[in-house]
N, C-alpha and C positions, 0 to 999 in steps of 0.2 A: 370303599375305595376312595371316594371323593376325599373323607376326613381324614386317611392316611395322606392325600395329596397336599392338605391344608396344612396337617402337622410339619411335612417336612420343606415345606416352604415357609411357615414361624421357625423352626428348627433354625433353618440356612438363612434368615436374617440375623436371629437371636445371636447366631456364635457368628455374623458381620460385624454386628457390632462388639461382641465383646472383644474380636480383633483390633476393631478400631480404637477399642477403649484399654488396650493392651501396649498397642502400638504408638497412639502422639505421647502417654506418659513416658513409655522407654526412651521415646528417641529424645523427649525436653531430659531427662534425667542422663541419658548418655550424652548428648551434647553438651549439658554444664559439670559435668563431673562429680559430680554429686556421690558416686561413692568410689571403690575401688576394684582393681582391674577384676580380682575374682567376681566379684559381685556384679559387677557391671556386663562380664560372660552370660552369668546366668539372668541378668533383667532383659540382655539381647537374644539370650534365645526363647524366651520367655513368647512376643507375638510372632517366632515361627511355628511353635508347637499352636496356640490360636489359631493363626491362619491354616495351619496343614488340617485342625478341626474341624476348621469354616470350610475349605476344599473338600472334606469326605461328604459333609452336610451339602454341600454346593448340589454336589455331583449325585449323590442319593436324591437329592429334589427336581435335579434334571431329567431324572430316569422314571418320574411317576409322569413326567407331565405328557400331555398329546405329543404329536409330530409335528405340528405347524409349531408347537414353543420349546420343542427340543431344536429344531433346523436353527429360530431365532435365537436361542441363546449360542449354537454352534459358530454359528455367522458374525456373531458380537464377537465370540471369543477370539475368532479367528483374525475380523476387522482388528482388535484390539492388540492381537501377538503382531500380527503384521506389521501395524504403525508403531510397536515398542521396537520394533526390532529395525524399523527404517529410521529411528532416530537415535539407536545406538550405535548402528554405522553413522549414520551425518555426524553423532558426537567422536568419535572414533577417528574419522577421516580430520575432522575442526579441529581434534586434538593437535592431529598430527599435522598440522598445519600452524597451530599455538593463535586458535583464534578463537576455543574454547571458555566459555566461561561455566565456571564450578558453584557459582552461586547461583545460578540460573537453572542449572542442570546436572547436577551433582548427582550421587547414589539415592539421597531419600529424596530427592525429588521424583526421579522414575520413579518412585510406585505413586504417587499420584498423577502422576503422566497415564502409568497402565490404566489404573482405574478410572482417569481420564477417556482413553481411546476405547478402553470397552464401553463404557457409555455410550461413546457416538456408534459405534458398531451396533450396540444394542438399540440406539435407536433409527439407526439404517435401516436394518434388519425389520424392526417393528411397521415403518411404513412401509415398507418392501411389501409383508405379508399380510398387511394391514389387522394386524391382532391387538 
């Protein structure tokens, strides 16, 4: 049981990072233009299929582990949707007020905002339970 747990926690790193290594070429590649629109469809869906990988991985490695590091990872996730979603309303409300700035806070910026605030969740969560 223990080596099932190890696997699927190398598992749920291995395809983080192949997202991440999916995801900064696409997005330098789609920002400069580098090819054409068909092409450039399939290089954008390219680290959704990645990441929706990394999510089955994610979520099979959160299901071996104890209860005290399922609740912490719960708590991250939760901390983490929480604060994306309070600062998609403040961006929303700014917008709508035209005090928005788009280089600051644009669409590929939230996802390192997300992966941002699950961190701090996650390490909320970790002193919380002291694990």
């Amino acid at each position: 049981m223990e080596q099932s747990k190890k696997i699927a926690n190398q598992q749920s790193v291995i395809f983080a990072l192949i997202y991440g290594a999916t995801y900064l070429p696409a997005t330098w590649l789609l920002k400069h233009h580098v090819f054409s629109k068909p092409v450039s469809a399939f290089i954008a869906i390219v680290p959704i299929i990645t990441f929706s990988i990394f999510i089955f991985k994610y979520i099979k490695a959160i299901s071996v582990m104890d209860e005290v590091k399922q609740r912490v990872q719960l708590e991250a996730v939760v901390i983490g949707f929480s604060l994306t979603a309070m600062l998609v309303m403040l961006l929303f409300l700014l917008g709508l007020c035209d005090i928005s700035n788009p280089a600051w806070f644009g669409y590929g910026h939230l996802v390192c905002y997300c992966w941002g605030f699950y961190f701090i969740g996650w390490f909320v969560s970790r002193k919380k339970y002291g694990v």
